[in-house]
N, C-alpha and C positions, 0 to 999 in steps of 0.2 A: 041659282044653281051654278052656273057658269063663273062668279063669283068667290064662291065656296072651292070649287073645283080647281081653277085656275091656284089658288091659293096652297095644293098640293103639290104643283112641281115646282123639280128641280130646275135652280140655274147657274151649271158649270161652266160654261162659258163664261158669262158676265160676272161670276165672281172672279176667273182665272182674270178678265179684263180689270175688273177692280181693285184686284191684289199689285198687279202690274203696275197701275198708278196710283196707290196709296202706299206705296214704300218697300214692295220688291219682296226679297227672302229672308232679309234680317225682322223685318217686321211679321212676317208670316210665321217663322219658325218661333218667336215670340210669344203669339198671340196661339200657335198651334197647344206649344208648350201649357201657357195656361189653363189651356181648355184640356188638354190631358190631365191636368192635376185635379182636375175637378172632378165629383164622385154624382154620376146620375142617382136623383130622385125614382121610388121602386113604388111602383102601384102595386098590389097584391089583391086578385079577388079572389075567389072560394067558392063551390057548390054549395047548398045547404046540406046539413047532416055531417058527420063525423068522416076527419079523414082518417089516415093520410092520401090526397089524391092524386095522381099524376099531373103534369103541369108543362104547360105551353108557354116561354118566355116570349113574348109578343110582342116585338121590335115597329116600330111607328115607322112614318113614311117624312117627307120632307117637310110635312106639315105640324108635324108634334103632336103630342098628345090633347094639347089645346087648338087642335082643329076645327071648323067648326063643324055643327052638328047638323048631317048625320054624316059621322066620318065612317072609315073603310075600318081603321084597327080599332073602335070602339064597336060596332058589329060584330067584327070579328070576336072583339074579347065578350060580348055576351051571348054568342054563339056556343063558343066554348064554354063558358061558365054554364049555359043550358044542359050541354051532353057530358058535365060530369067531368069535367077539367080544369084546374086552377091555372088564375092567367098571372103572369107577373109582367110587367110593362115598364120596362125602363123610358125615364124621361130624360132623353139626352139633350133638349137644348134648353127648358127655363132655365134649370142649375146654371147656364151657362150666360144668361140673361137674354135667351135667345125666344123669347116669348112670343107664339104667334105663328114658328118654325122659321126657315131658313130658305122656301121656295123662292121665294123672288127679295131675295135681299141678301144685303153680305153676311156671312157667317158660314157658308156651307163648305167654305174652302179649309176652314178651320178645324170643323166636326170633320173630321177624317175620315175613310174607312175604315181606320187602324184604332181609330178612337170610340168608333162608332161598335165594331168585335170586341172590346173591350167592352165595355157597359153592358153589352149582350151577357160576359161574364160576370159581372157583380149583379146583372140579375140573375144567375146561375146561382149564387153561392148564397142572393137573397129565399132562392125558391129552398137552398138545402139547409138553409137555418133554420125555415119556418115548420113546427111539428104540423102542421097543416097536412103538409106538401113531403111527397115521397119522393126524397133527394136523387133515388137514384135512376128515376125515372120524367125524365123531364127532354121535352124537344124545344127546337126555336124555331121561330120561323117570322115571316116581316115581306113587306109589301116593298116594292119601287126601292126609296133608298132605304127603305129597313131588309129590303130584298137583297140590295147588297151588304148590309151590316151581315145579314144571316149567313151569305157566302163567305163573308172574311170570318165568323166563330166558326164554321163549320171547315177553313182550310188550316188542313196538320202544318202544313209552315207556317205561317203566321202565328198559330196558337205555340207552336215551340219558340220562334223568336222572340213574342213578348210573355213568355212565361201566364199565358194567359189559366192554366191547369196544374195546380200541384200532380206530382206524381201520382199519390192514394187520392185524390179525389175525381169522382163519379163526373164523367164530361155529358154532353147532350147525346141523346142517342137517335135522332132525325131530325134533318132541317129540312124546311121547307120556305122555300124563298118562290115569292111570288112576281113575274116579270123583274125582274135584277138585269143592273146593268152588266152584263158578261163581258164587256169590253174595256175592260181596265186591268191593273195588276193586282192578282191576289198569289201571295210568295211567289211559288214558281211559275205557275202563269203569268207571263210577261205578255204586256200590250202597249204598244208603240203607235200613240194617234199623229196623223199628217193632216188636218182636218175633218171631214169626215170620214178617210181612208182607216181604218184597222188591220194592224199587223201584230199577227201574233205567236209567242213562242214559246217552250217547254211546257207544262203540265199544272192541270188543278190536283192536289194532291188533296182529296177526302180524307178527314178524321174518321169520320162519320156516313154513316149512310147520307144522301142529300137528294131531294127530288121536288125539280122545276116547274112550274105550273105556268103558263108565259103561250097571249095569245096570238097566232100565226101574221096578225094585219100589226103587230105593235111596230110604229114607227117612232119612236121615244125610245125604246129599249131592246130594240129589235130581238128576234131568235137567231140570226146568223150566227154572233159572235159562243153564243150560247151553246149552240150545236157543234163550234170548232172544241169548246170547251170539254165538253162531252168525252170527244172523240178521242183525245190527248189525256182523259184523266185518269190517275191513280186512285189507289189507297181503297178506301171503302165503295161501293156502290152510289154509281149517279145515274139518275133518269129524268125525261124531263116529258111533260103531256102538253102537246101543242093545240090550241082551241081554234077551229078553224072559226073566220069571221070576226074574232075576238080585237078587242085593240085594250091597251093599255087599259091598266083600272077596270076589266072587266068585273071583278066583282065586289064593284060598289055598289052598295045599299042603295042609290038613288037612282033613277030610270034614267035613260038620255045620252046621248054618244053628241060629243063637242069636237069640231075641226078649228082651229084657233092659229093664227100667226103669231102671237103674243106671248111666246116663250122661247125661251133658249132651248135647243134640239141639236146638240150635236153631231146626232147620227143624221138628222134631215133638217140643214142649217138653210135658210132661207124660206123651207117649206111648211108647210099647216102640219102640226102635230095635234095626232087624233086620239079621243082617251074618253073612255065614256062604262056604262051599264052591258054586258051581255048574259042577259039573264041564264041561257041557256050552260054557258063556261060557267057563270057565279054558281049555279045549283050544283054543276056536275065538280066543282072544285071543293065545294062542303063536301061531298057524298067521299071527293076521294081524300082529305085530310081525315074525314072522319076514319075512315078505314085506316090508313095510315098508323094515326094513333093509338086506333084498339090492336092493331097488329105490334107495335115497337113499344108502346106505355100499359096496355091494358085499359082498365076499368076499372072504377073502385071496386 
């Protein structure tokens, strides 16, 4: 269990340390460049019976889609396939030869967030190819770092700077990002780290409606930065539901809450980063995606 687990986080740090001494910025923007040119791999599943259905584009965590099993977005994705939702799942790091994910090893400096919004989008335009799938109703939403992929498709500056939406084309109409790290830069929200100090400035500017699921004890991805986020944001509707008790990975499919020194934690450098099961958040976080959905997608 422990194992399996560990195997889903992130490590920002010790990649930024790795990039440092393996050849700096020319090497970085290099190897950035090629992994932008590369086109993720698209899972596609379906309810049974005739669509067309609405569809939840299901962004992975730092583990990939080849996590092992029982992973958080493979629950998730037949969760949804249960209640009458087509899932699409972009595979951002095999295509990349990054087999296995990119938690505890070098690569994650590479998959961007910029890269990572992107993919989010050619699953967009895989869900509106497919007669399956009712193009013009489709959300996104993603765990930890699909937590933050899902905030960078769902910020109007970023989606205008890299041209991530033809003009006539149907964009996502709710994201939902689950514990994301809020303390980084998405367009106009600027965030300026001094270790683990957080400074931050101008605005999240929503495309979209967007609402945070992120629980109050997470120390890996804390709610502070989240809640400044909040406060300062534009453009469409943001909310965010705090679980009290909760920590990080609350709703994983597998029972058991882990305190662990054995990772990189920028927010609590030195300290035990905690991430486990809280059955109580995981139930009441279905009950409120489901709602969600049937209110902004419908039902077949």
């Amino acid at each position: 269990m422990k194992t399996n687990i560990i195997r889903m986080l992130t490590a920002v740090s010790v990649a930024a340390l790795l990039l440092a001494a393996c050849g700096g910025q020319e090497r970085y923007d290099a190897r950035m460049a090629e992994y932008a040119a590369i086109q993720p791999t698209i899972d596609i599943r379906v309810p049974p019976g005739a669509g067309p259905f609405p569809a939840v584009v299901l962004l992975h965590t730092c583990g990939g889609l080849d996590a092992p099993s029982p992973s958080t977005v493979m629950d998730w994705a037949d969760f949804l396939v249960a209640n009458g939702y087509a899932v699409v799942m972009p595979d951002s790091f095999i295509p990349r030869g990054l087999r296995g994910g990119v938690c505890q090893r070098p690569g994650s400096q590479w998959v961007t967030t910029r890269i990572r919004g992107a993919d989010a989008y050619v699953g967009l335009r895989a869900a509106q190819a497919d007669a399956r799938i009712d193009g013009k109703r489709v959300a996104v939403m993603g765990g930890s770092n699909g937590g933050v992929a899902t905030l960078a498709a769902a910020n109007a500056d970023m989606i205008k700077e890299n041209g991530w939406l033809a003009p006539s084309q149907p964009g996502f109409v709710q994201a939902i990002p689950f514990y994301p790290e809020c303390g980084v830069t998405y367009g106009g929200w600027q965030v300026e780290r001094r270790g683990a100090s957080v400074t931050t400035s101008g605005s999240y500017n929503a495309a979209f409606p967007v609402m945070i699921l992120i629980g109050a004890q997470d120390n890996w991805t804390p709610v502070a930065p989240c809640q400044s986020m909040l406060k300062s944001a534009t453009g469409a509707p943001m909310d965010m539901k705090i679980y009290p008790g909760a920590h990080h990975s609350f709703d994983s499919p597998s029972p058991g809450v882990i305190s662990t020194p054995r990772v990189t934690n920028i927010n609590n450098p030195g300290g035990l980063t905690t991430f486990g099961q809280n059955l109580p958040a995981r139930e009441d976080s279905r009950r409120v995606v489901l709602a969600l959905l049937a209110e902004k997608l419908g039902r077949k």
